[in-house]
C-alpha positions as CSV (number, residue, x, y, z in Angstrom):
1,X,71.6,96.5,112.1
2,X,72.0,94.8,109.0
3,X,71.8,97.2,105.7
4,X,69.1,96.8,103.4
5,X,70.9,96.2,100.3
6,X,68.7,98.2,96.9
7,X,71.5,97.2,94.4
8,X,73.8,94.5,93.5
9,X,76.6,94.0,91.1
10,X,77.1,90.5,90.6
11,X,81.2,90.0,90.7
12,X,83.3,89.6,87.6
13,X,85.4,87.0,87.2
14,X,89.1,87.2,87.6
15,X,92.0,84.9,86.8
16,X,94.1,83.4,89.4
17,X,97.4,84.6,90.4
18,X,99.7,83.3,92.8
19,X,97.2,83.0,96.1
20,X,96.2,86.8,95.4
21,X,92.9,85.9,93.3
22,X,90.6,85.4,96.9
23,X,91.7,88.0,98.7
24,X,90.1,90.9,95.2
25,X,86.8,91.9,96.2
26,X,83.2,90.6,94.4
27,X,82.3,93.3,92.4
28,X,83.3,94.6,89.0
29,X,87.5,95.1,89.1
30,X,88.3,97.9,86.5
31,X,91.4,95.8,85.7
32,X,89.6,92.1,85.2
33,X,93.3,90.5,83.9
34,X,94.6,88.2,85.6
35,X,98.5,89.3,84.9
36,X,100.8,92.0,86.6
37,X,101.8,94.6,84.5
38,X,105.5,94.1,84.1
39,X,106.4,97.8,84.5
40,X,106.3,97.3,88.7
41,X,110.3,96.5,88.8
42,X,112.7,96.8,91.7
43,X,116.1,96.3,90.6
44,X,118.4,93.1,91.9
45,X,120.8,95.9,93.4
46,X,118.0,97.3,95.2
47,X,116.3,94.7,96.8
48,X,120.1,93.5,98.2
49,X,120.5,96.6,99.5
50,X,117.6,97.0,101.4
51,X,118.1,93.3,102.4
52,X,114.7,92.0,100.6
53,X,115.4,89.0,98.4
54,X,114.2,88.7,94.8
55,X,111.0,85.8,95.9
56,X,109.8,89.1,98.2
57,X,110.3,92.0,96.0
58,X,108.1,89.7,93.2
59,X,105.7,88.4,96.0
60,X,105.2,92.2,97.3
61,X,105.0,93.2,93.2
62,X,102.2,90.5,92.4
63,X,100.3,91.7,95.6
64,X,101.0,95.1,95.0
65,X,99.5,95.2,91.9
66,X,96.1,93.3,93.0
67,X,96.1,95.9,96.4
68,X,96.0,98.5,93.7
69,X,92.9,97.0,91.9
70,X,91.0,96.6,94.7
71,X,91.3,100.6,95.7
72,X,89.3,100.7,92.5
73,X,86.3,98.1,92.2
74,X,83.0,98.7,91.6
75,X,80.9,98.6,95.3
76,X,78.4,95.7,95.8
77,X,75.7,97.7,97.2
78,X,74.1,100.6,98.4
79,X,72.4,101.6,101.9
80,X,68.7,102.5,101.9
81,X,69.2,103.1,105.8
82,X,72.1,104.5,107.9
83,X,73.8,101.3,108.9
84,X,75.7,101.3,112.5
85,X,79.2,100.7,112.1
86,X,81.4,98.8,114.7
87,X,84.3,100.3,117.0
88,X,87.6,98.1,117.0
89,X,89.8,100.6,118.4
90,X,89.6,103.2,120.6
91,X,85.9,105.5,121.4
92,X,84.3,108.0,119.9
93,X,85.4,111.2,121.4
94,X,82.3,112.3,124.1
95,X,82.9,116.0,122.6
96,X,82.5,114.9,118.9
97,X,80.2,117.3,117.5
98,X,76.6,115.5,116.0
99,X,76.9,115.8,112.0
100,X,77.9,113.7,109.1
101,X,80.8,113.0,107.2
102,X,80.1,113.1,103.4
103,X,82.4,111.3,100.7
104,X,82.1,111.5,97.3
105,X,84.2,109.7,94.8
106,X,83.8,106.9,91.5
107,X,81.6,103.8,92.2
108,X,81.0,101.9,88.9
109,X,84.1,101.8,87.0
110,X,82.9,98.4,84.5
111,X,79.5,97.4,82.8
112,X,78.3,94.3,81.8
113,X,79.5,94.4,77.9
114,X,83.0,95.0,78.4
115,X,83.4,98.2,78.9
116,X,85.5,100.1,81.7
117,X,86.3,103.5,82.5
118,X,89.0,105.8,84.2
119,X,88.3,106.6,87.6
120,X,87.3,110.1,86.6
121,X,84.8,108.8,84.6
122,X,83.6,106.3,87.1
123,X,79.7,106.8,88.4
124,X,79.5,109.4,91.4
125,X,79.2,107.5,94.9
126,X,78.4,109.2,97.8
127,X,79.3,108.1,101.9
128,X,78.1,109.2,104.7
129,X,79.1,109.1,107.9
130,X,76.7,109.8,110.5
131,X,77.9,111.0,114.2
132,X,75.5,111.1,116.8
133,X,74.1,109.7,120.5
134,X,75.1,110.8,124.0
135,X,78.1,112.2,124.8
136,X,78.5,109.1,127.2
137,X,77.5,106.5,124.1
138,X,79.1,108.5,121.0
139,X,77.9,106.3,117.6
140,X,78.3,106.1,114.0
141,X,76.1,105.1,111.2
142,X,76.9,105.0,107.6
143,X,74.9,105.7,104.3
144,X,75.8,105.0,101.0
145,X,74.2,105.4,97.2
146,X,75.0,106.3,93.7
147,X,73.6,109.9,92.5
148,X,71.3,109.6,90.3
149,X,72.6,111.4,87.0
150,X,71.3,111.8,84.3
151,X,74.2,109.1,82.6
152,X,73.7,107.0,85.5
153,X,69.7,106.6,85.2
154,X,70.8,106.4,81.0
155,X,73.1,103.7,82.2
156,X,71.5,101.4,84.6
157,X,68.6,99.0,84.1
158,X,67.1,98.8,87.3
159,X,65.0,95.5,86.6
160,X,67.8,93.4,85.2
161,X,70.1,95.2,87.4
162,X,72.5,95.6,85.0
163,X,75.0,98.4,83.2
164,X,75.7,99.3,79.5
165,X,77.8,102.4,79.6
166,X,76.6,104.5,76.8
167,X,78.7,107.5,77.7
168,X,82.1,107.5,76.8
169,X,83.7,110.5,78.8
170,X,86.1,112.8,78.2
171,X,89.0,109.8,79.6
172,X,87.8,106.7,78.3
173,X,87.2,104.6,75.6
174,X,84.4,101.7,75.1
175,X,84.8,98.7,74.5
176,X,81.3,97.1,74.4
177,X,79.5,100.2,73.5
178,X,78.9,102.8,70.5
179,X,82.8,104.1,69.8
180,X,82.5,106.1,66.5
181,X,80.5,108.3,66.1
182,X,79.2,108.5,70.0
183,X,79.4,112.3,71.1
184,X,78.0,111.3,74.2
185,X,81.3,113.0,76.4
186,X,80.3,115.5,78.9
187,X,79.2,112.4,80.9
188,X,78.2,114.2,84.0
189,X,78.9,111.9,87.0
190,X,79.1,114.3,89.9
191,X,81.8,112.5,91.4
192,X,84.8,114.8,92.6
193,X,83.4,117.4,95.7
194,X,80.7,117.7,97.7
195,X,79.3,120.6,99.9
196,X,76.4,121.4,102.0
197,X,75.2,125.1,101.8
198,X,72.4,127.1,102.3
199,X,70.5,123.6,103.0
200,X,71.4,122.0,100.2
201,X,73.4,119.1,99.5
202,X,75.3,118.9,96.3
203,X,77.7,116.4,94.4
204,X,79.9,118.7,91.9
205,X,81.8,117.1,89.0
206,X,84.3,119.3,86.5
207,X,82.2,119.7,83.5
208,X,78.6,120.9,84.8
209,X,75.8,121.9,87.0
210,X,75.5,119.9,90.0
211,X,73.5,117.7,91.4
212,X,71.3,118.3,95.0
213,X,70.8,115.1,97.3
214,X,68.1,114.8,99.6
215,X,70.6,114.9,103.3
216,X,68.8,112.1,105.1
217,X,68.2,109.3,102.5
218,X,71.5,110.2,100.3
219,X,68.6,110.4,97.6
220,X,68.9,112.5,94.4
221,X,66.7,115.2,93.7
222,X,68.2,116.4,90.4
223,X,70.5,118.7,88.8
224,X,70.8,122.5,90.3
225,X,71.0,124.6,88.0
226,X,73.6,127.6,89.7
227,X,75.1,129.3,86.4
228,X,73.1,130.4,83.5
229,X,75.9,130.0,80.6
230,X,73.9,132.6,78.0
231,X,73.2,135.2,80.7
232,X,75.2,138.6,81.0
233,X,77.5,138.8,84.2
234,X,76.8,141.1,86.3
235,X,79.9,142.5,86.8
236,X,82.3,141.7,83.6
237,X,86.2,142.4,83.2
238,X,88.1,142.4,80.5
239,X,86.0,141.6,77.4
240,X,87.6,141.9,73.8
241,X,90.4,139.5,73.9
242,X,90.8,139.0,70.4
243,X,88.5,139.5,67.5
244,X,89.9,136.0,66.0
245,X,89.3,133.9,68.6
246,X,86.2,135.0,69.1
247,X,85.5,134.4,65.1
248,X,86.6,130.4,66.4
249,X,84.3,130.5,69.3
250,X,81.4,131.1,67.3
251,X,82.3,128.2,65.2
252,X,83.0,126.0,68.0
253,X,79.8,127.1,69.9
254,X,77.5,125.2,67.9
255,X,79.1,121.7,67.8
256,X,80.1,121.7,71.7
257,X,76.8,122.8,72.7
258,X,74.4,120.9,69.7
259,X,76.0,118.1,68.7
260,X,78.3,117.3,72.3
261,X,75.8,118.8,74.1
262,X,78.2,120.6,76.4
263,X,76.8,123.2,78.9
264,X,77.8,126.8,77.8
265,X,79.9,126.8,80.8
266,X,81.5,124.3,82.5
267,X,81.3,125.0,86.6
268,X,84.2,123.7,87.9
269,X,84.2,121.3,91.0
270,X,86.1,122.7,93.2
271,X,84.1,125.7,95.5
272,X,85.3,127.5,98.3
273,X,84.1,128.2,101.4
274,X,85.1,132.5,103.1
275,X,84.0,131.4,106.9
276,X,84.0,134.7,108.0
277,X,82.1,136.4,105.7
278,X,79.7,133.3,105.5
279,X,80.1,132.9,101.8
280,X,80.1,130.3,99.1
281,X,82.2,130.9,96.3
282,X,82.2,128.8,92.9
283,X,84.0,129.2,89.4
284,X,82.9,128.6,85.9
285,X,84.7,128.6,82.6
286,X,83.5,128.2,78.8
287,X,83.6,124.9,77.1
288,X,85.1,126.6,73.7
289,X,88.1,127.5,75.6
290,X,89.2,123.6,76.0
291,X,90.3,124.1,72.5
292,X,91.2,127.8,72.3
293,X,94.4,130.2,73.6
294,X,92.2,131.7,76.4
295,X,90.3,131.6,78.9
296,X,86.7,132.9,80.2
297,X,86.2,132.4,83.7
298,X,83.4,133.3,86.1
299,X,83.7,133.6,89.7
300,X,80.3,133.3,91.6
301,X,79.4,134.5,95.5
302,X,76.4,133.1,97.3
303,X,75.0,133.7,100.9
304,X,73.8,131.5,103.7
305,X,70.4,131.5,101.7
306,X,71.8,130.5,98.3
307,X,71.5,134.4,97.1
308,X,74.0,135.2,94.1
309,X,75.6,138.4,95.7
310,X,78.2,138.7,93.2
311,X,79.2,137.5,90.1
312,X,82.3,138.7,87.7
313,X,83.9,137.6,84.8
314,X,87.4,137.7,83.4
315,X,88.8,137.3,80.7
316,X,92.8,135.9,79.9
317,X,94.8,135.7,76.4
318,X,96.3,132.4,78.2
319,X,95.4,128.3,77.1
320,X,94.8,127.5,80.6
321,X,92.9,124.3,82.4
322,X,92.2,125.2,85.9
323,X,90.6,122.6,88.4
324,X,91.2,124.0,92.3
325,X,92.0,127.7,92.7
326,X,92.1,129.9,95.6
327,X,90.9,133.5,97.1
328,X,91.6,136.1,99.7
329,X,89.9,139.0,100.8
330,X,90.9,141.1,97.8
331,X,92.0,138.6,95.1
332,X,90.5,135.4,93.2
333,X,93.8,133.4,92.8
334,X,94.4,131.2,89.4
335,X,97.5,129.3,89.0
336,X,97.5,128.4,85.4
337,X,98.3,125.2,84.3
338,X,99.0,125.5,80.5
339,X,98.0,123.7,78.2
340,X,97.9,123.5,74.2
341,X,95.7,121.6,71.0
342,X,96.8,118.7,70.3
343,X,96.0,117.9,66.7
344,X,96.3,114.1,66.0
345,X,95.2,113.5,69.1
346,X,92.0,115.7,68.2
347,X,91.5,113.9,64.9
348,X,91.2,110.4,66.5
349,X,89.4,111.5,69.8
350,X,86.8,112.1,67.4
351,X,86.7,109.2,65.6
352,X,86.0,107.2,68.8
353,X,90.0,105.8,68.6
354,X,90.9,107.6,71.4
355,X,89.5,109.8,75.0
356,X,88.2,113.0,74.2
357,X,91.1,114.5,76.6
358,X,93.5,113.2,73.7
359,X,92.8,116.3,72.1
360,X,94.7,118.2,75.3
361,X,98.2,118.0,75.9
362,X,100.6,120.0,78.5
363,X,102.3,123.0,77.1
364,X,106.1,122.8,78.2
365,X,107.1,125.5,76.3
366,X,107.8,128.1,79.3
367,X,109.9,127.6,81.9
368,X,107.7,129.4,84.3
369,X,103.9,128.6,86.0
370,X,101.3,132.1,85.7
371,X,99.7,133.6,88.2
372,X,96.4,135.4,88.0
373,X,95.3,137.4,90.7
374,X,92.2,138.8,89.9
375,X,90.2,141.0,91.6
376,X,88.0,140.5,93.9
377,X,87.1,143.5,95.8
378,X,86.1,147.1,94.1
379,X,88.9,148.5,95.5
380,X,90.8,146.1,94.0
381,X,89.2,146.2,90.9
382,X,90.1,150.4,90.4
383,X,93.6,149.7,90.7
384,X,96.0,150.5,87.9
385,X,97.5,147.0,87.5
386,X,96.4,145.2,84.1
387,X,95.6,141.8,85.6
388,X,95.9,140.3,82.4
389,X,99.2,139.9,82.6
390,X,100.4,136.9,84.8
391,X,103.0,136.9,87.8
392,X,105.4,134.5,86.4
393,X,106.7,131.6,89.3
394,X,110.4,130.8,88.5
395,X,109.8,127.0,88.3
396,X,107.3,124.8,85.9
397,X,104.6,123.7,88.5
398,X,101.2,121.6,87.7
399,X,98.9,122.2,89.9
400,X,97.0,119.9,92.1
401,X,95.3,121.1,95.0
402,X,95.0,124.3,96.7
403,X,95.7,124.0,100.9
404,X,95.3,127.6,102.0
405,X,95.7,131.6,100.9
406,X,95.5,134.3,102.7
407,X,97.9,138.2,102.9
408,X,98.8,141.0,105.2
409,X,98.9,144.8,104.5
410,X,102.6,146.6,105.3
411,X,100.7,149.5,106.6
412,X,103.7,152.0,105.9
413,X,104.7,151.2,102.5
414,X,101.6,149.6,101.2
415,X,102.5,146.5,100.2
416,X,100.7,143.2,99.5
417,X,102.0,139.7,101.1
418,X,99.9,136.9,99.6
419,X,100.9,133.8,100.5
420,X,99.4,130.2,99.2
421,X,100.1,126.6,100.2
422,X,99.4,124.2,97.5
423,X,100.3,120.7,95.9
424,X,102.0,120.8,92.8
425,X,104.1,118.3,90.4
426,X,105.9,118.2,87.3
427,X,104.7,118.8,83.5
428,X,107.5,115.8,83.1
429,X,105.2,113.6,85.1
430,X,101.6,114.7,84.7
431,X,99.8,112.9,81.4
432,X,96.1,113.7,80.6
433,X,95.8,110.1,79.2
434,X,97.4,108.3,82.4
435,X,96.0,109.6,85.6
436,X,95.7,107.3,88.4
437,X,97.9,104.6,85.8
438,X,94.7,104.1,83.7
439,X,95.6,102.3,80.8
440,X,92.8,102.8,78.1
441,X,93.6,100.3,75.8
442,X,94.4,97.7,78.0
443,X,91.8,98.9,81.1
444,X,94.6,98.3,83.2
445,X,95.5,100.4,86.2
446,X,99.6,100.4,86.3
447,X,100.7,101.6,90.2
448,X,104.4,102.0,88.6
449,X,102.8,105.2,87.2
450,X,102.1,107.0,89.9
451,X,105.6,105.2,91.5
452,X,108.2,106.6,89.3
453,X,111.9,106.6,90.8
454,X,112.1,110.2,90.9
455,X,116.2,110.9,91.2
456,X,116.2,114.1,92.5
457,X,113.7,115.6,90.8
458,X,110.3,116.6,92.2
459,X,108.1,115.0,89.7
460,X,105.0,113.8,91.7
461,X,103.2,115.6,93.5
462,X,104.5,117.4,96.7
463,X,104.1,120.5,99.0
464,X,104.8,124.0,98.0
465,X,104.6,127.5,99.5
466,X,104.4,130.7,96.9
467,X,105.5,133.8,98.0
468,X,103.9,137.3,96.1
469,X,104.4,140.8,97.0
470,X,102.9,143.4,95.5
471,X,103.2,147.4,95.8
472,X,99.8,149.5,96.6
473,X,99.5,150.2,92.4
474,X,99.3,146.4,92.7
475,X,102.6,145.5,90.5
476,X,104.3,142.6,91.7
477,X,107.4,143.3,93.7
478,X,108.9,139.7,94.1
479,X,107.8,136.2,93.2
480,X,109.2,133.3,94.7
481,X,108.7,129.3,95.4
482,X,109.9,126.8,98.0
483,X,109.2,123.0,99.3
484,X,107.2,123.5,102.5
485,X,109.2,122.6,105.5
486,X,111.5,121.4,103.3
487,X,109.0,118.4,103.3
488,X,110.1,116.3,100.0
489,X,107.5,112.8,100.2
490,X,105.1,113.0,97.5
491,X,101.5,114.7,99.2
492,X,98.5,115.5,98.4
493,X,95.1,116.7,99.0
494,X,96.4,119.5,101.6
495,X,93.9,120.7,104.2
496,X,93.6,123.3,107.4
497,X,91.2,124.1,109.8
498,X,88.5,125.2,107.9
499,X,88.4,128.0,110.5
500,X,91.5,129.7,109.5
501,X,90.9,129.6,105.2
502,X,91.7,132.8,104.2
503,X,93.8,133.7,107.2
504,X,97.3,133.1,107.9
505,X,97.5,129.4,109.3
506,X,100.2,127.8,111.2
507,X,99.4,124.0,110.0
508,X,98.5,122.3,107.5
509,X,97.5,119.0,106.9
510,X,98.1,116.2,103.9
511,X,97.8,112.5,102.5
512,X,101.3,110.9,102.1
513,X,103.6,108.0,102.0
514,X,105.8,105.9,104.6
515,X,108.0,105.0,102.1
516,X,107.7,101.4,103.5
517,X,106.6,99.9,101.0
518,X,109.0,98.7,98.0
519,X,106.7,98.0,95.2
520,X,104.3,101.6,95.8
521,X,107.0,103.7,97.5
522,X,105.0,106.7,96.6
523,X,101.0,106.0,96.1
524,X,98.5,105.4,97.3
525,X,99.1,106.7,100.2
526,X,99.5,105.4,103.9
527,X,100.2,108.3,106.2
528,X,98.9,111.9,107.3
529,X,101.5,114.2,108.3
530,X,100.7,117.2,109.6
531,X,103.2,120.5,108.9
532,X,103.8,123.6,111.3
533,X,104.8,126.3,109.2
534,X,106.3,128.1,112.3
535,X,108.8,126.0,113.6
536,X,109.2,124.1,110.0
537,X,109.0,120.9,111.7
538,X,106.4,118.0,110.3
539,X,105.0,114.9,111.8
540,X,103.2,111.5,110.6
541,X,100.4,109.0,111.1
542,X,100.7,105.9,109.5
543,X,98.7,102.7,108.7
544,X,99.5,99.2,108.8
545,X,100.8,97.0,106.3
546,X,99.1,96.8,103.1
547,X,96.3,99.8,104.6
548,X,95.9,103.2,102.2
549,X,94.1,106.4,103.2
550,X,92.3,109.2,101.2
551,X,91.5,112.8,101.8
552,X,91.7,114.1,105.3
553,X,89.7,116.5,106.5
554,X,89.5,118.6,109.4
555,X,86.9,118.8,112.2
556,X,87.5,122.0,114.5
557,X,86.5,121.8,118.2
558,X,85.8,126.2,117.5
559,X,88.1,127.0,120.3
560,X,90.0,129.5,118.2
561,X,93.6,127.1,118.7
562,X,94.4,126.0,115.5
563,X,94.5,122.1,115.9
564,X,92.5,121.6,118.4
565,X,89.6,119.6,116.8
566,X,89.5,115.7,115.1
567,X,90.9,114.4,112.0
568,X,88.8,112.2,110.2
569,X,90.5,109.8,107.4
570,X,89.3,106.8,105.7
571,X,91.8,103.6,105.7
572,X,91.2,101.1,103.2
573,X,92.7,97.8,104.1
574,X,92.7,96.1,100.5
575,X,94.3,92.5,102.1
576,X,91.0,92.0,104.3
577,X,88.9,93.9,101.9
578,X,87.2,96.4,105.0
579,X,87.2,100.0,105.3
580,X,87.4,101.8,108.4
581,X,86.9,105.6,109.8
582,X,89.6,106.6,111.0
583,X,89.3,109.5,114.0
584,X,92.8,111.1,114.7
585,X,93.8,113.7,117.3
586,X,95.7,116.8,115.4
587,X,97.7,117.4,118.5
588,X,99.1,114.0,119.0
589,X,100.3,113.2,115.2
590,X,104.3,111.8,115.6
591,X,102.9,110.3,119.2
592,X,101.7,106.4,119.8
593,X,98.5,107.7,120.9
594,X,97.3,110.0,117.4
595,X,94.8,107.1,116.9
596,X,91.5,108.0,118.6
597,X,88.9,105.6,117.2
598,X,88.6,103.3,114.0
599,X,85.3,102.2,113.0
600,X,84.8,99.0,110.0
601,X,82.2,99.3,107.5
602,X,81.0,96.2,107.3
603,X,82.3,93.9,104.3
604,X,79.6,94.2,101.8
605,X,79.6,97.8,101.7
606,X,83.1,98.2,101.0
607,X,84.0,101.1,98.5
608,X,86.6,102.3,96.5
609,X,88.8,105.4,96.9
610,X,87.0,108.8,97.3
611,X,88.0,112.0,96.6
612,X,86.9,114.8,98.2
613,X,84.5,115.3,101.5
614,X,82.7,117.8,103.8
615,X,82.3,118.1,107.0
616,X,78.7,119.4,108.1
617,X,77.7,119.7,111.8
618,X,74.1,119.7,112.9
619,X,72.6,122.9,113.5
């Protein structure tokens, strides 16, 4: 079936280099240069040692740099119809559940005038990946559009076909558009998660309501509103922080929300999902707190149906920025990543010189990382223990992404274990203004960024387990921090069996690195390795040459055995410009045979990176 194409971005033209200039993409490049960055080095002493000569390392540079690009150009077109995708390795298992695969990520990340923007600020694309047929003739189709936002409809002229970004977002800088003066920031592209609840289907981004797709057609319906930003909670803890501050939030109030037009609150994009109480939890926080030492956050609980069942609010004397957090039965987990004003940075974010997220830095200034457990439960909540005040980890930790939390009850002395698996990495490394290498000034995307020689130190992000334990009057008994399985290759996006969130799990899964690869040692990644947390051993899939992967997710069979489900992983193979689904078996990871089935999207429908996806399966 060929796919009936409703939008297409003509290509933009890119200088030649070496023999890499045919094998970039059509379709806008975010990086349209047509030099390496110099910063991608391998020393002479290196590349002896390893017995590469000097023409490879620079051959394997040059193309590394380009293979880099093309994980972030703009996508040619968009499916009006599912689109049946063709099997080159392997089948489709016979027990593979019917349902569909979402993917959201960035799609549009140039315009026609000479703007670009950082992937975070890059228009929200959504994938989807449609499982269905007889167990005897298991197929796939695939589906494919940009969400209609409100920036994006601002943004795209349908008749000429063409884009003007008007928006600048809180990480980029225009080039072609309105610079000073433009307080258009808050540019709501609904690109980082996607869920399906209570029949709805909706594309979340960090800095607003979310927006509901229509399941079948990938079509937008509109934005859903889920948080009312001037409403009372229902349930509130912890109000009077500090008289002063809230002097400054009444200042800041009416130039956020008038003249930025910020929501009141911000709901976050990262939701979870309490299986076996059949929840769906979601978290808010105020847009004045960006720029102010605390923190309002509001913690949301919906049933099947989409009812608000609970909803409480907390207040900390902490400058935090959140963006994945965690629960258990009792608790609402924060780990705070701090964070402080940045004043020059403020002044010329303002004046259009710089991103908005110049006026943020990192706060070094403690040699610790807080943690807030705050309470979810009633029982919880009549406990002595002031919550305000954070369980210090020994160690400075940024972090990423949130795998798994869950805690046991000594019976006899009373005592809390919560345990969390997350990924974290170093305030040393982690830089607002540099995320995934974006360059704003030069609207470049440097790899050697996220490939910095690391000599001993843990800077990028990796694996951790946190260890709390906490006395029946809640105070916290011991606090400690280790590398999971002693697992030391830079990893993210950390997922289980969805089954077992909340509960103690014995494996977790992860995007990672080979290693293989001189030029990006470290990302994007090329591997899944899967982690057993009871034996401490770990295991890895891995791609072929020049082939990257994104999130994995986890697709349970419902057995009640841990791994015993699919893997589903999407490779992007930037030399032959394809993308493939990638179905893996859990149990076989480290074995020859992991690989189940790989299915190609076909050329013109390649896309760039995603972020995060859902797994639904037809009821």
């Amino acid at each position: 079936m060929q796919a009936n194409t409703i939008c297409h971005i003509s290509p933009t033209k890119l200088l030649p280099i070496s023999t890499w200039h045919d094998r970039i993409p059509a379709g806008r490049a975010l990086a349209a240069t047509g030099q390496a960055p110099r910063a991608i080095s391998i020393s002479t002493s290196e590349s002896r040692s390893s017995g590469v000569s000097a023409a490879e390392v620079e051959e394997d540079r040059v193309a590394a740099f380009w293979d880099y690009q093309s994980l972030f150009v703009s996508p040619q077109s968009e499916t009006a119809e599912p689109v049946l995708l063709r099997l080159v390795d392997g089948a489709v298992p016979s027990d593979f559940p019917s349902g569909t695969y979402y993917l959201i990520g960035p799609g549009l990340f140039a315009d026609d005038h000479g703007s670009t923007v950082h992937p975070l600020d890059g228009h929200g694309y959504l994938r989807g990946f449609v499982f269905g047929g007889a167990p005897e003739n298991k197929e796939v189709k695939f589906m494919a559009r940009y969400v209609k936002t409100e920036a994006q409809v601002e943004e795209h002229d349908p008749a000429s076909n063409t884009w003007r970004f008007t928006h600048r977002g809180p990480f980029s800088v225009l080039k072609g558009g309105r610079k000073v003066g433009n307080t258009k920031v808050m540019k709501n592209v609904a690109n980082t998660s996607v869920v399906k609840w209570g029949g709805k289907l909706l594309c979340l981004w960090e800095g607003g309501d979310p927006y509901e797709i229509e399941p079948r057609s990938l079509n937008t319906v509109g934005k859903l509103e889920m948080i009312d930003g001037h409403g009372e909670p229902q349930h509130s803890e912890g109000h009077g922080v500090g008289d002063v501050w809230d002097v400054a939030a009444s200042i800041l109030k009416p130039i956020l929300y008038g003249v930025f037009k910020m929501p009141a609150k911000r709901m976050l994009s990262h939701y979870k999902v309490d299986a076996r109480n059949d929840r769906l939890l979601t978290l808010s926080c105020n847009a004045e707190d960006m720029l102010l030492p605390r923190s309002n956050f509001t913690f949301y609980e919906f049933d099947s149906d989409f009812k608000l069942l609970q909803k409480k609010e907390f207040n900390i004397p902490d400058h935090l920025m959140i963006h994945d957090w965690a629960f258990t039965d009792t608790h609402y987990i924060l780990f705070g990543n701090r964070i402080k004003l940045d004043i020059s940075g403020s002044i010329s974010a303002v004046c259009g010189i710089s991103p908005m997220i110049s006026a943020l830095s990192v706060d070094p200034g403690k040699s610790t990382s807080p943690i807030y457990l705050l309470p979810r439960s009633q029982d919880e909540s009549q406990k002595g223990r002031d919550w305000r005040s954070a369980i210090e980890v020994p160690a400075q930790l940024w972090l990423m992404h949130f795998g798994n939390a869950f805690e046991a009850v000594d019976d006899e002395e009373g005592t809390r274990e919560i345990r969390f698996q997350a990924c974290v990495c170093s305030y040393e490394w982690f830089n607002f203004h540099k995320l995934f290498g974006y360059n704003w000034q030069s609207s470049r995307l440097d790899p050697s960024i996220m490939n910095v020689k690391q000599d001993g130190k843990a800077l990028l992000p990796h694996l951790v387990q946190v260890s709390i334990d906490v006395n029946a009057e809640g105070d916290c008994q011991k606090c400690s921090v280790e590398s999971l399985n002693n697992w030391t290759r830079p990893t993210d996006f950390p997922v289980i069996n969805p089954d077992f969130s909340g509960r103690k799990n014995k494996y977790i899964y992860g995007g990672t690195t080979s290693g293989t690869r001189p030029a990006l040692p470290h990302f994007p990644f090329d591997s899944v390795a899967k982690l057993n947390m009871s034996d401490k051993s770990s295991s890895t899939w891995s791609t072929g040459n020049r082939r990257f992967i994104g999130e994995p997710i986890f697709v349970p069979k419902g057995t009640g055995e841990e791994d015993d489900g699919h893997i589903l992983v999407v490779e992007y193979a930037v030399s032959i410009q394809r993308c493939y689904l990638v179905i893996l078996n859990p149990k076989r990871i480290g074995e020859a045979d992991a690989l189940v089935a790989r299915l190609e999207v076909p050329k013109e429908l390649n896309f760039p990176l995603g972020f995060h996806g859902f797994w639904d399966v037809d009821s």
